[in-house]
C-alpha positions in Angstrom: -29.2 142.8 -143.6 -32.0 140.0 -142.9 -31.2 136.3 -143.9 -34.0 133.7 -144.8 -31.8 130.2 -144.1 -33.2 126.8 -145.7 -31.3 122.9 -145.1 -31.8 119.6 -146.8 -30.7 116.1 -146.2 -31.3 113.2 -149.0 -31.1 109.6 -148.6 -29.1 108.9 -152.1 -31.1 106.0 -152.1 -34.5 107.6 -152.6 -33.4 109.5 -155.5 -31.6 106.1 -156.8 -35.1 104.2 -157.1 -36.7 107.2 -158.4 -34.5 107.1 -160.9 -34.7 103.4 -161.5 -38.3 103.7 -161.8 -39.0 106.1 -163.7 -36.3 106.9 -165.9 -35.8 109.8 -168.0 -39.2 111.0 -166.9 -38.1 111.6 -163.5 -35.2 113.5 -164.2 -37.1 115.4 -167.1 -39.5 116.6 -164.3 -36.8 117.7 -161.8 -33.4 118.7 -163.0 -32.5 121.4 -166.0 -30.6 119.6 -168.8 -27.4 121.3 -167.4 -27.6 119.3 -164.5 -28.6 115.5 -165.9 -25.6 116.1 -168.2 -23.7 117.0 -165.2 -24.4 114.4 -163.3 -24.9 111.4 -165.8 -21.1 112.2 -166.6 -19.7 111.2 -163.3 -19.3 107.0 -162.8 -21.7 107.0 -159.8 -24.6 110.0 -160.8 -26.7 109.2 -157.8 -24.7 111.5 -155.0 -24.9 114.4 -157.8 -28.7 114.3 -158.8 -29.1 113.8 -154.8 -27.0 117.1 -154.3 -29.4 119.0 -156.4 -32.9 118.1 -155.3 -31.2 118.8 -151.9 -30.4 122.1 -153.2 -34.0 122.9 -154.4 -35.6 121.8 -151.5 -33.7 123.7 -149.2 -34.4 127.0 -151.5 -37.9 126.2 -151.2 -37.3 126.2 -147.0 -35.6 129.4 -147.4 -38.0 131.6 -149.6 -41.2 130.5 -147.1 -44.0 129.9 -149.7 -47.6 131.1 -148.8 -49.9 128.2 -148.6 -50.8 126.7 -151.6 -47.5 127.9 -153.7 -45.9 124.9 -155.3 -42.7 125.9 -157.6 -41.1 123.8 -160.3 -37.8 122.4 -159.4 -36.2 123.0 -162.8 -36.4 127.0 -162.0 -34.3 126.2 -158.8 -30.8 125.4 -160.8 -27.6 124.3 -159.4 -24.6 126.0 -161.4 -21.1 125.4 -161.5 -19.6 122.1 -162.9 -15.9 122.4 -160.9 -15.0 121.5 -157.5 -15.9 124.7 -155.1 -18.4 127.1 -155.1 -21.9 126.8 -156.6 -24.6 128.9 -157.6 -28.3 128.7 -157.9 -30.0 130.5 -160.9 -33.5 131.3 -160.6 -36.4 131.6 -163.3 -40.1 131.7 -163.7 -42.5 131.7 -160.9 -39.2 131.2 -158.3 -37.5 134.0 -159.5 -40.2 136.1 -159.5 -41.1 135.2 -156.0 -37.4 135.5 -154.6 -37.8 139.5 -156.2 -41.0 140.2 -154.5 -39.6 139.2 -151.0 -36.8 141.6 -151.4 -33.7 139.1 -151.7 -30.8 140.0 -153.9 -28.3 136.9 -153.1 -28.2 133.1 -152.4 -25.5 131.5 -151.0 -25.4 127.6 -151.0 -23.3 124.9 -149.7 -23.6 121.5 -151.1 -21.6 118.1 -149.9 -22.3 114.7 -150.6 -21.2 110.9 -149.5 -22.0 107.7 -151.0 -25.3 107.6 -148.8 -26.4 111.4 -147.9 -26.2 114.4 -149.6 -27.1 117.8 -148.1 -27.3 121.6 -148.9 -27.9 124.7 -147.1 -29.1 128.1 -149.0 -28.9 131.4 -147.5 -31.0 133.8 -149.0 -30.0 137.7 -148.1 -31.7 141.2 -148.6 -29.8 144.4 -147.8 
């Protein structure tokens, strides 16, 4: 079995004033409209949006994109809306991508504080 492994670490704060400037528009561009919901239904969203561009980037660490490939963040989903276990559901140009390397799973692990959050995806092919 070969393993691709990708980490992330966000300053809560970064996402806070993207969010602050820009509005809607920022989470439009970066999060499906599973996960705004998700988020914008706990007190403090912040720590959740964080968890999720976390999440992305470090899937984007783990596939290794060629030069030049840029993939859209909402393609790279978080799932799962319970305490626990999450999963990331791929489509488009990510999913098509994660299929021509040869992976068939992702495992992620995602925590957050009031300042940090952070994510590791595993990517395997049997």
């Amino acid at each position: 079995m070969n393993i691709s492994v990708g980490n992330d670490i966000v300053e809560n704060y970064r996402i806070k004033e993207a969010f602050e400037k820009f509005g809607d528009k920022f989470l439009q561009k970066v999060f499906t409209k599973e996960e705004i919901e998700y988020a914008l239904s706990k007190p403090n969203p912040i720590p959740f949006l964080s968890g999720r561009f976390a999440c992305k980037e470090a899937f984007i660490k783990a596939i290794c994109l060629e030069n030049g490939i840029v993939l859209d963040f909402k393609e790279i989903e978080l799932k799962g809306n319970f305490f626990g276990k999450k999963n990331i559901a791929l489509s488009g140009k990510s999913k098509e991508i994660f299929i021509e390397k040869g992976f068939d799973e992702i495992s992620v692990s995602i925590s957050h504080t009031d300042n940090f959050a952070t994510a590791v995806v595993i990517l395997f092919k049997k």
